[in-house]
Phi, psi and omega in degrees: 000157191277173177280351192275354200251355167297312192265354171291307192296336184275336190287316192298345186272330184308321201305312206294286172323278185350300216287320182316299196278008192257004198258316221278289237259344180290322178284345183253087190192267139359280225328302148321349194233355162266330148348248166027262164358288208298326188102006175297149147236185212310319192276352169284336177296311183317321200285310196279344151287344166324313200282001190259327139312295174310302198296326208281332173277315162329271181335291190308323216260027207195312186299295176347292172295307189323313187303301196296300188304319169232003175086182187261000173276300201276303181318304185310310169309315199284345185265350134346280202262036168251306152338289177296320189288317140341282183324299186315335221265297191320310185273358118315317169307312184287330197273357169259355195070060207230040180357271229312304182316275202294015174292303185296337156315314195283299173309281208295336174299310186297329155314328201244353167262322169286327164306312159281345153335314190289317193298296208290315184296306190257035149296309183305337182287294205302345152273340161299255155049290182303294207263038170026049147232164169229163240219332170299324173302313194290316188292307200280343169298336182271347152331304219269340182280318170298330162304318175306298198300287196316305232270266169010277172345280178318304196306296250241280167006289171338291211300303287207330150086038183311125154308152188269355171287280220306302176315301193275286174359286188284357211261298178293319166323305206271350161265001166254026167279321210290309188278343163311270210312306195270001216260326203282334189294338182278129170267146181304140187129295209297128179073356157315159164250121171254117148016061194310158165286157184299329151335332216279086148001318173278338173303126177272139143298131170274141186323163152279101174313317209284327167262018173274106180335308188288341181283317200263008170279342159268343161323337225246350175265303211292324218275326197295295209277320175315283178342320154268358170278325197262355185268312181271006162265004175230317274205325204288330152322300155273002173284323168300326184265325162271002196241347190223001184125282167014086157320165191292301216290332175272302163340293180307293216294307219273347187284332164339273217309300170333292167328293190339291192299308161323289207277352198251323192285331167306293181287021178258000198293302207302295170352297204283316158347293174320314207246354216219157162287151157304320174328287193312311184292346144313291174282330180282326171302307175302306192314302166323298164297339173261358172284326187283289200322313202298290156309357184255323199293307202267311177310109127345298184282119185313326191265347173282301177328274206310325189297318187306308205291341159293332149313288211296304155000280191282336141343286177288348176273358179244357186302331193272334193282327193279324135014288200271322169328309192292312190304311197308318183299331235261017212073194215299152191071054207280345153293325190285315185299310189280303146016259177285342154295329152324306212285299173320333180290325194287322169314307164307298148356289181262325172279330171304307188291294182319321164315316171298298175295343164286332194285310201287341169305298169283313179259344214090144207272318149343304203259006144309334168284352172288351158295310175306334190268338166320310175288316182290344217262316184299331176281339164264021165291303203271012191288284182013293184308322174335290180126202175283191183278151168274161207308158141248075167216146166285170194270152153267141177345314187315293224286313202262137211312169204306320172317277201291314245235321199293292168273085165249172195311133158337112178292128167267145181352301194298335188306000000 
């Protein structure tokens, strides 16, 4: 690919990470004032967040082979305009009063962030892969920023006392502005799996992932950082408010600061990356997140406790992404590898926060992050396995895995 058709593809990817969070952050904004609406109370609420569990495991457990099979252009495309259709789906629903309807939103939204999950990370290796850089902490930094952006928004909505179909209406205009603009720049190809002929002296049997070590010692850092990112995307508001004190309006403002704190630690991965390994940027990332837990946990004083949460923040922002870069690298079957550590990540994701609210029930949510912080603690144990820095020279046919070395993406017009 040309450099011009590299920074098309690398722009379309920022957009695509963009558009997810700004999608992500309009509904859990919303989220209350559709309660409301709906006429829920919390645990019929519980039920109709099911669905967002169901649909987001269904998706994940699915893109892989989708990947291997059509490559990451039709996955992306189609889990795009699932994403948009969903928005649409939800904000009908509130406006008909319809539990079932945003239930059935909710699902296809989860559907449509887990199917692509797979798609879009290893479009982002294989363009580290082209320009020997690296490129995934920036695409999930552009995630943290649509959250940030959309999260605003809502907020500003909120206050303003915008209905909330409207509010997800344009929310879906304007992301299907974003993928009209970006779909064409992603090339065909990427991540098929082909075949050797049976002849073929070089075929290999492919490996058993669940027994490569070094894959799953990083399985083991994604589940741990997922695990923290996701305790304070659910978790973080009240912990500040029943565990410290808090009014909701100061609660809500430190989970910003988190967001904040994310979105500064993504886009900043690439620096430390150039100069630095992943192991190392790995382990200074966990250390980071068990300094901030420790201190939200243990600390008494409210202004240490909310400032710690920017530790824990910038902690979390780079565990998943770099993560997932080191699975791609880790050999051969390089969809599959990304696969499965998404996938172990998306457990956590989704099993970890309901785990937490049973734990905050019985002990309190204070001494419930001491799972997290256990877990985080673990991970900078298991960082090592990340491996070295990625290359700055672009890859060659040699470096990449046997799929990609065999099959490469479709040259666009422009090459």
């Amino acid at each position: 690919m040309t450099d011009r058709a590299i920074r098309r593809r690398r722009r379309a990817l920022f957009l695509f990470f963009f558009l997810n969070g700004i999608a992500m952050s309009s509904w859990v904004t919303r989220t209350p004032d559709i309660r409301d609406h709906l006429g829920v109370s919390t645990g019929q609420m519980g039920l109709v967040l099911f669905g967002l569990s169901v649909g987001s495991m269904s998706g994940i457990l699915c893109s892989g082979r989708l990947v291997s099979r059509f490559g990451t252009r039709p996955v992306t495309a189609l889990s795009t305009l699932l994403i948009i259709a969903s928005v649409v789906v939800v904000g009908v629903g509130s406006a008909l009063v319809s539990a079932s309807l945003v239930t059935a939103g909710l699902c296809v939204f989860g559907a449509g962030m887990g199917a692509g999950e797979v798609a879009i990370n290893v479009d982002g290796a294989d363009v580290e892969r082209l320009t020997g850089s690296a490129v995934l902490p920036t695409l999930h930094g552009c995630f943290s920023l649509g959250t940030v952006v959309g999260g605003l928004a809502g907020m500003a909505a909120t206050a303003a006392a915008f209905p909330a179909h409207w509010h997800l209406l344009a929310v879906a205009a304007v992301a299907a502005a974003i993928f009209a603009y970006a779909i064409g720049a992603v090339p065909a190809g990427t991540g098929t799996r082909t075949a050797s002929p049976a002849s073929d002296p070089a075929q290999r049997p492919r490996p058993r992932l669940w027994r490569d070590r070094t894959l799953l010692m990083i399985g083991a850092v994604v589940l741990a950082m997922a695990l923290a990112e996701g305790a304070a995307n659910d978790w973080l508001p009240l912990l500040m408010v029943d565990g410290h004190g808090l009014d909701a309006t100061a609660g809500s403002l430190v989970y910003v600061g988190f967001a904040a704190a994310m979105t500064l630690g993504r886009f900043s991965g690439t620096f430390f990356l150039s100069r630095h390994s992943r192991a190392t940027v790995l382990r200074a990332s966990a250390l980071s997140g068990a300094v901030g837990l420790a201190l939200v946990i243990f600390s008494d004083n409210t202004v240490v406790a909310a400032a710690a949460v920017l530790f824990w923040g910038l902690g979390a922002s780079l565990g998943f992404p770099v993560a997932l870069s080191a699975a791609g690298d880790s050999g051969p079957d390089e969809t599959a590898r990304v696969g499965l550590v998404a996938t172990i990540g998306y457990v956590a994701f989704l099993v970890g926060p309901p785990t937490l609210g049973f734990l905050g029930d019985h002990y309190g949510l204070r001494a419930a992050m001491v799972v997290v912080l256990a877990f985080v603690a673990m991970a900078a144990l298991a960082a090592p396995a990340a491996g070295r820095r990625t290359s700055r020279r672009r890859a060659s046919s040699a470096d990449l895995p046997v799929e990609l070395a065999v099959k490469q993406p479709s040259r666009s017009p422009e090459e």
